[in-house]
C-alpha positions as CSV (number, residue, x, y, z in Angstrom):
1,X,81.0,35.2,130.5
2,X,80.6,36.6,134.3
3,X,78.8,39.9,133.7
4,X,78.9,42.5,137.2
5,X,76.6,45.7,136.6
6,X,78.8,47.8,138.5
7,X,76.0,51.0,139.1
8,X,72.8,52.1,137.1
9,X,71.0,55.4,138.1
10,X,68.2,57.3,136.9
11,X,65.6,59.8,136.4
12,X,61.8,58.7,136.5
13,X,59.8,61.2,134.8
14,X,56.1,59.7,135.7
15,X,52.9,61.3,134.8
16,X,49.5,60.1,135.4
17,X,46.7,62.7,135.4
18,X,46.2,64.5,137.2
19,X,49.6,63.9,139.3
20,X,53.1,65.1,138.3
21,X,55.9,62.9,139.9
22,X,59.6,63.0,139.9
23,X,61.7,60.2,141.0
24,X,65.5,58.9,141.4
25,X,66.5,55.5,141.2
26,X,69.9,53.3,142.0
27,X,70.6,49.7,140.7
28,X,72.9,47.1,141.6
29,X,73.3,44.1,140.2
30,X,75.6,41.0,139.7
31,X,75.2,38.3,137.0
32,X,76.6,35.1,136.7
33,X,76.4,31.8,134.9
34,X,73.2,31.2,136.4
35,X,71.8,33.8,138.7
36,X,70.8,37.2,138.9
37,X,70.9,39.4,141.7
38,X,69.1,42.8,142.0
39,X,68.6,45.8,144.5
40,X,67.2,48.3,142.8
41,X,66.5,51.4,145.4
42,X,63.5,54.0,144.5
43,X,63.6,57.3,146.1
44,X,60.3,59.5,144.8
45,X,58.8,63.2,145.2
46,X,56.2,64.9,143.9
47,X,57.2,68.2,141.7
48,X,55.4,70.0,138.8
49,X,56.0,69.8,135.2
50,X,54.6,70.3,131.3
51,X,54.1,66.8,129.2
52,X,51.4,65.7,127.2
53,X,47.9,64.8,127.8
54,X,48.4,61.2,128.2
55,X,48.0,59.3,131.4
56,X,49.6,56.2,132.7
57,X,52.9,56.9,131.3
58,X,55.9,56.9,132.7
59,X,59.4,58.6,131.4
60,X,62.9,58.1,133.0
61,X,66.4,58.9,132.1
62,X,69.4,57.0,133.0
63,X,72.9,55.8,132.9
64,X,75.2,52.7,133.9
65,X,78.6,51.1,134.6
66,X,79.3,47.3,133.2
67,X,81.8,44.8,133.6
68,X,82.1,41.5,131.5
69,X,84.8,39.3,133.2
70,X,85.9,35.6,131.8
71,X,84.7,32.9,133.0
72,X,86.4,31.5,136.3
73,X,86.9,35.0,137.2
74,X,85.5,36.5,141.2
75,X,83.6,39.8,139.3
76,X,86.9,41.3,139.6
77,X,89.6,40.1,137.7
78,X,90.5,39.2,134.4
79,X,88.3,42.1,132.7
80,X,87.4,41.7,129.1
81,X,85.1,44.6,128.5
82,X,84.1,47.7,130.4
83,X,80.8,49.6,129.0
84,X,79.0,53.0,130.1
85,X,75.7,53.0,129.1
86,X,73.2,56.0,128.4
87,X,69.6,54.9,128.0
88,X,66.1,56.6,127.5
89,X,62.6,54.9,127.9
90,X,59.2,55.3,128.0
91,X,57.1,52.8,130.1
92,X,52.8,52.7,129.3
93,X,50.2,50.9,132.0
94,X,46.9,49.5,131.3
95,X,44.8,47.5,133.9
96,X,42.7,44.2,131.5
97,X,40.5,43.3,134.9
98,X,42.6,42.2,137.1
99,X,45.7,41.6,135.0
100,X,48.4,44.4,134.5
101,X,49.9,45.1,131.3
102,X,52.7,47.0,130.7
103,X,55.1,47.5,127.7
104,X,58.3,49.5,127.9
105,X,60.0,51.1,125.0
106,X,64.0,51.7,126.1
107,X,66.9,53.0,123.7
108,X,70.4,52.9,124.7
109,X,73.9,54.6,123.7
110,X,76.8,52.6,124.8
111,X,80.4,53.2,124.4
112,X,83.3,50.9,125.3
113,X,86.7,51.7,126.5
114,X,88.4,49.9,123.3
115,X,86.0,52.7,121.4
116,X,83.8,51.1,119.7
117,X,80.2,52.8,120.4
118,X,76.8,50.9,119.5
119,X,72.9,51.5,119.7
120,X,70.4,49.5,120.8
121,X,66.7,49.0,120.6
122,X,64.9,47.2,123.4
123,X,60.6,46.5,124.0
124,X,59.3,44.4,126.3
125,X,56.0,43.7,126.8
126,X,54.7,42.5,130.6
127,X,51.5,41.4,132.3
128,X,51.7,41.3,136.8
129,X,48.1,39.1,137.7
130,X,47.7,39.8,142.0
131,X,46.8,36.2,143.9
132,X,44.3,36.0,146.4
133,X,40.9,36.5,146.5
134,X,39.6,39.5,144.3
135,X,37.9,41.6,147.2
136,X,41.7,41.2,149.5
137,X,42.3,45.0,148.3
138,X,45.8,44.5,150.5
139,X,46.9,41.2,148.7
140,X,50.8,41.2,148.6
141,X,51.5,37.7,146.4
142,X,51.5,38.4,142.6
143,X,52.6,36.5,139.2
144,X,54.5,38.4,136.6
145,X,56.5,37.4,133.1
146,X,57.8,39.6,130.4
147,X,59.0,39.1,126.8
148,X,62.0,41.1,125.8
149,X,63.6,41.8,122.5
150,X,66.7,43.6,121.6
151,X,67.4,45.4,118.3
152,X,70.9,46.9,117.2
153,X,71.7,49.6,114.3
154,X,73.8,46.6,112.6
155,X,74.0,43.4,111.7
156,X,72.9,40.9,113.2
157,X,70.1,44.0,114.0
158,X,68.2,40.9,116.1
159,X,70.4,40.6,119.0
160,X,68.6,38.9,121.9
161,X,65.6,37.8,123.6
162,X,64.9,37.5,127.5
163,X,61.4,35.7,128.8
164,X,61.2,35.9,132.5
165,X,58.3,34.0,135.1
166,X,57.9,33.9,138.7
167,X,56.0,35.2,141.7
168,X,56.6,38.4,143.7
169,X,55.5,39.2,147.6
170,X,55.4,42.9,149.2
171,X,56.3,42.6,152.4
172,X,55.4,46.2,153.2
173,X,55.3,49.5,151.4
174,X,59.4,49.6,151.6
175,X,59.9,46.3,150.5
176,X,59.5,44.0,147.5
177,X,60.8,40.3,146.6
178,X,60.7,38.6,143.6
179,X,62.5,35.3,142.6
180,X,62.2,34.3,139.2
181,X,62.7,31.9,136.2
182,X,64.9,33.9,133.1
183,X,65.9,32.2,129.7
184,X,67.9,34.2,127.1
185,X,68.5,33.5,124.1
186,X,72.2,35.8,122.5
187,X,72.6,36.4,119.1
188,X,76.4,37.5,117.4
189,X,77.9,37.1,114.3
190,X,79.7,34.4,115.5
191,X,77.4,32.2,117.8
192,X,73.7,31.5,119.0
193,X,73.7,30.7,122.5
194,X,70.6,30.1,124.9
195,X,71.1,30.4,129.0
196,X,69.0,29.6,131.9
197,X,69.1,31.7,135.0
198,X,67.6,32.0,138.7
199,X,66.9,36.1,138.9
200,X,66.1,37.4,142.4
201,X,64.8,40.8,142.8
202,X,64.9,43.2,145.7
203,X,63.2,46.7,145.4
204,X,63.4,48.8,148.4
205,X,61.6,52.1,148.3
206,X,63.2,54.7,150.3
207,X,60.0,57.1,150.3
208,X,56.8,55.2,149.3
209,X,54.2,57.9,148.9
210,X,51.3,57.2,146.5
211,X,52.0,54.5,144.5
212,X,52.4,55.3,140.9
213,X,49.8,53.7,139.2
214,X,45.8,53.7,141.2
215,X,45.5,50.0,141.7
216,X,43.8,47.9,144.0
217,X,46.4,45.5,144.1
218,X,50.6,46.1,144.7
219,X,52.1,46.7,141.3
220,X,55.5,44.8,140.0
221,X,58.1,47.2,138.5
Protein backbone atom coordinates (compact mmCIF):
# COMPACT_ATOMS: atom_id res chain seq x y z
CA UNK A 1 0.00 0.00 0.00
CA UNK A 2 1.11 3.77 -0.70
CA UNK A 3 0.56 5.38 2.69
CA UNK A 4 0.58 9.70 2.50
CA UNK A 5 0.49 11.29 6.15
CA UNK A 6 -1.53 14.12 5.13
CA UNK A 7 -0.78 16.57 8.57
CA UNK A 8 0.38 15.66 12.16
CA UNK A 9 0.50 18.53 14.83
CA UNK A 10 1.21 18.83 18.36
CA UNK A 11 1.77 20.07 21.72
CA UNK A 12 5.30 19.44 23.39
CA UNK A 13 4.92 19.74 27.06
CA UNK A 14 8.91 19.54 27.98
CA UNK A 15 10.17 19.89 31.45
CA UNK A 16 13.70 19.67 32.65
CA UNK A 17 14.51 21.28 35.93
CA UNK A 18 14.67 23.89 36.45
CA UNK A 19 13.16 25.09 32.96
CA UNK A 20 9.52 24.97 31.92
CA UNK A 21 9.10 24.89 28.04
CA UNK A 22 6.18 24.88 25.79
CA UNK A 23 6.39 23.98 22.23
CA UNK A 24 4.27 23.37 18.79
CA UNK A 25 5.09 21.08 16.21
CA UNK A 26 3.90 20.34 12.41
CA UNK A 27 4.68 17.05 10.40
CA UNK A 28 4.57 16.14 6.94
CA UNK A 29 5.24 13.16 5.58
CA UNK A 30 4.80 10.87 2.42
CA UNK A 31 5.43 7.10 2.42
CA UNK A 32 5.92 4.82 -0.29
CA UNK A 33 6.98 1.35 -1.17
CA UNK A 34 10.35 2.22 -0.30
CA UNK A 35 11.00 5.70 1.04
CA UNK A 36 10.13 7.90 3.64
CA UNK A 37 10.01 11.45 3.51
CA UNK A 38 9.82 13.88 6.54
CA UNK A 39 9.68 17.66 7.43
CA UNK A 40 8.83 17.93 10.70
CA UNK A 41 8.80 21.90 11.78
CA UNK A 42 9.44 22.77 15.59
CA UNK A 43 8.34 26.09 16.81
CA UNK A 44 9.28 26.52 20.84
CA UNK A 45 8.71 29.15 23.77
CA UNK A 46 9.33 29.23 27.07
CA UNK A 47 6.10 29.47 29.51
CA UNK A 48 5.49 28.36 33.16
CA UNK A 49 3.68 25.43 34.40
CA UNK A 50 3.02 22.73 37.51
CA UNK A 51 4.36 18.86 36.72
CA UNK A 52 6.27 16.72 38.76
CA UNK A 53 9.63 16.58 40.12
CA UNK A 54 11.22 14.72 37.41
CA UNK A 55 13.73 16.02 35.01
CA UNK A 56 14.53 15.12 31.52
CA UNK A 57 11.14 14.42 30.47
CA UNK A 58 9.35 15.51 27.93
CA UNK A 59 5.28 15.44 27.40
CA UNK A 60 3.43 16.39 24.03
CA UNK A 61 -0.01 16.14 22.79
CA UNK A 62 -1.10 15.58 19.29
CA UNK A 63 -3.21 14.74 16.40
CA UNK A 64 -3.03 13.56 12.59
CA UNK A 65 -4.62 13.06 9.13
CA UNK A 66 -3.72 9.57 7.01
CA UNK A 67 -4.24 8.36 3.78
CA UNK A 68 -3.66 4.60 2.62
CA UNK A 69 -3.98 4.55 -1.26
CA UNK A 70 -3.45 1.19 -3.47
CA UNK A 71 -0.73 0.43 -4.95
CA UNK A 72 -0.07 2.10 -8.42
CA UNK A 73 -1.87 5.03 -7.14
CA UNK A 74 0.04 9.05 -7.24
CA UNK A 75 -0.91 9.70 -3.14
CA UNK A 76 -4.10 10.79 -4.48
CA UNK A 77 -6.30 8.54 -5.97
CA UNK A 78 -7.82 5.35 -5.45
CA UNK A 79 -8.22 5.82 -1.55
CA UNK A 80 -8.78 2.84 0.52
CA UNK A 81 -8.67 4.13 4.03
CA UNK A 82 -8.68 7.54 5.66
CA UNK A 83 -7.60 7.68 9.54
CA UNK A 84 -7.57 10.68 12.18
CA UNK A 85 -5.42 9.95 14.77
CA UNK A 86 -5.29 11.34 18.47
CA UNK A 87 -2.07 10.40 20.33
CA UNK A 88 -0.37 11.05 23.79
CA UNK A 89 3.33 10.35 24.80
CA UNK A 90 5.73 10.81 27.13
CA UNK A 91 9.44 10.81 25.93
CA UNK A 92 12.51 10.25 29.03
CA UNK A 93 16.53 11.30 28.28
CA UNK A 94 19.43 9.88 29.85
CA UNK A 95 23.10 10.71 28.78
CA UNK A 96 25.44 6.83 29.27
CA UNK A 97 28.95 9.00 28.43
CA UNK A 98 28.73 10.02 25.39
CA UNK A 99 25.80 7.92 24.06
CA UNK A 100 22.09 9.25 24.25
CA UNK A 101 19.35 7.16 25.30
CA UNK A 102 15.96 7.82 25.00
CA UNK A 103 12.76 5.72 25.24
CA UNK A 104 9.33 7.14 24.26
CA UNK A 105 6.08 5.74 25.58
CA UNK A 106 3.14 6.94 22.91
CA UNK A 107 -0.66 5.84 22.93
CA UNK A 108 -2.97 6.50 20.23
CA UNK A 109 -6.91 6.70 19.45
CA UNK A 110 -7.73 6.31 15.89
CA UNK A 111 -10.91 6.32 14.22
CA UNK A 112 -11.66 5.60 10.52
CA UNK A 113 -14.26 6.94 8.24
CA UNK A 114 -15.91 3.31 7.66
CA UNK A 115 -16.20 3.57 11.82
CA UNK A 116 -14.34 1.24 13.06
CA UNK A 117 -12.14 2.99 15.99
CA UNK A 118 -8.90 1.10 17.48
CA UNK A 119 -6.07 1.71 20.25
CA UNK A 120 -2.71 1.35 20.06
CA UNK A 121 0.30 0.95 22.19
CA UNK A 122 3.69 2.05 20.96
CA UNK A 123 7.55 2.12 22.94
CA UNK A 124 10.52 2.67 21.31
CA UNK A 125 13.65 2.65 22.75
CA UNK A 126 16.73 4.87 21.07
CA UNK A 127 20.41 5.65 21.60
CA UNK A 128 22.04 9.05 19.23
CA UNK A 129 26.26 8.48 19.69
CA UNK A 130 27.83 12.22 18.30
CA UNK A 131 31.14 11.60 15.82
CA UNK A 132 34.13 13.41 16.10
CA UNK A 133 36.53 13.89 18.52
CA UNK A 134 35.14 14.00 22.14
CA UNK A 135 36.57 17.64 23.12
CA UNK A 136 34.69 19.17 19.35
CA UNK A 137 31.81 20.49 21.81
CA UNK A 138 30.21 21.84 18.19
CA UNK A 139 30.41 18.43 16.40
CA UNK A 140 27.34 18.22 14.01
CA UNK A 141 27.68 14.38 12.47
CA UNK A 142 25.85 11.86 14.79
CA UNK A 143 24.65 8.02 14.57
CA UNK A 144 21.21 7.05 15.78
CA UNK A 145 18.84 3.67 15.65
CA UNK A 146 15.74 2.91 17.43
CA UNK A 147 13.62 -0.29 18.10
CA UNK A 148 9.89 0.20 17.93
CA UNK A 149 7.05 -2.02 18.90
CA UNK A 150 3.46 -1.61 18.44
CA UNK A 151 0.70 -3.11 20.64
CA UNK A 152 -3.21 -3.11 19.90
CA UNK A 153 -6.25 -3.70 22.40
CA UNK A 154 -7.05 -6.89 20.14
CA UNK A 155 -5.89 -9.61 18.55
CA UNK A 156 -3.25 -9.94 17.01
CA UNK A 157 -2.34 -7.37 20.22
CA UNK A 158 1.50 -7.63 18.63
CA UNK A 159 1.13 -5.58 15.57
CA UNK A 160 4.47 -4.36 14.28
CA UNK A 161 7.96 -3.67 14.75
CA UNK A 162 10.18 -0.75 13.04
CA UNK A 163 14.23 -0.86 13.58
CA UNK A 164 15.74 2.21 12.08
CA UNK A 165 19.91 3.17 11.46
CA UNK A 166 21.70 5.91 9.95
CA UNK A 167 23.66 9.11 10.44
CA UNK A 168 22.35 12.69 11.04
CA UNK A 169 24.30 16.23 10.29
CA UNK A 170 23.12 19.73 11.78
CA UNK A 171 23.83 22.05 9.51
CA UNK A 172 23.02 24.94 11.79
CA UNK A 173 20.72 25.58 14.74
CA UNK A 174 17.61 25.76 12.12
CA UNK A 175 18.37 22.79 10.38
CA UNK A 176 18.77 19.01 10.74
CA UNK A 177 19.31 16.04 8.08
CA UNK A 178 19.03 12.67 8.57
CA UNK A 179 18.90 9.71 5.94
CA UNK A 180 18.39 6.51 7.20
CA UNK A 181 18.03 2.66 6.84
CA UNK A 182 14.10 1.40 8.16
CA UNK A 183 12.91 -2.32 8.17
CA UNK A 184 9.32 -3.13 9.40
CA UNK A 185 8.06 -5.93 10.05
CA UNK A 186 3.39 -5.83 9.87
CA UNK A 187 1.48 -8.08 11.60
CA UNK A 188 -2.62 -8.82 10.66
CA UNK A 189 -4.76 -11.54 10.97
CA UNK A 190 -4.40 -12.27 7.65
CA UNK A 191 -0.63 -11.82 6.68
CA UNK A 192 3.10 -11.25 7.98
CA UNK A 193 4.86 -8.97 5.87
CA UNK A 194 8.52 -7.45 6.27
CA UNK A 195 9.53 -4.10 4.18
CA UNK A 196 12.71 -2.21 3.62
CA UNK A 197 12.68 1.48 3.27
CA UNK A 198 15.17 4.56 2.58
CA UNK A 199 13.70 7.26 5.40
CA UNK A 200 15.06 10.83 5.02
CA UNK A 201 14.46 13.29 7.66
CA UNK A 202 14.24 17.06 7.69
CA UNK A 203 13.76 19.04 10.98
CA UNK A 204 13.64 22.66 10.71
CA UNK A 205 13.33 24.64 13.88
CA UNK A 206 11.52 27.79 13.43
CA UNK A 207 12.82 29.34 16.94
CA UNK A 208 15.83 27.38 18.26
CA UNK A 209 16.41 28.82 21.69
CA UNK A 210 18.04 26.55 24.27
CA UNK A 211 18.09 23.32 23.24
CA UNK A 212 15.98 20.96 25.25
CA UNK A 213 18.11 18.65 26.71
CA UNK A 214 21.99 20.28 28.32
CA UNK A 215 24.28 18.42 25.97
CA UNK A 216 27.57 18.97 24.70
CA UNK A 217 26.78 17.50 21.58
CA UNK A 218 23.46 18.32 18.96
CA UNK A 219 20.76 15.95 19.99
CA UNK A 220 18.50 13.73 17.37
CA UNK A 221 14.78 14.04 17.91
Amino acid sequence: MLKNRILEAGLLLMHNLPYHKTGLYLQKARYGHNLFLIIIFIMRQKAEWNTSSIKKIKFALGAGNFGTFTDGGNFLKPKTSNETRLWEQAVMSHKLNRVKLEQRLRIEQRWYDDGNYRNRFRYRLGLTLPLGDEKNKSSKIYLTTFEEVFFTDKKPHFSRSRFLFGPGYQFNSFITLQPAYVYQYDISKNSKQGKHFLQVSVLLKLNPGKPLLKSNYPQAK
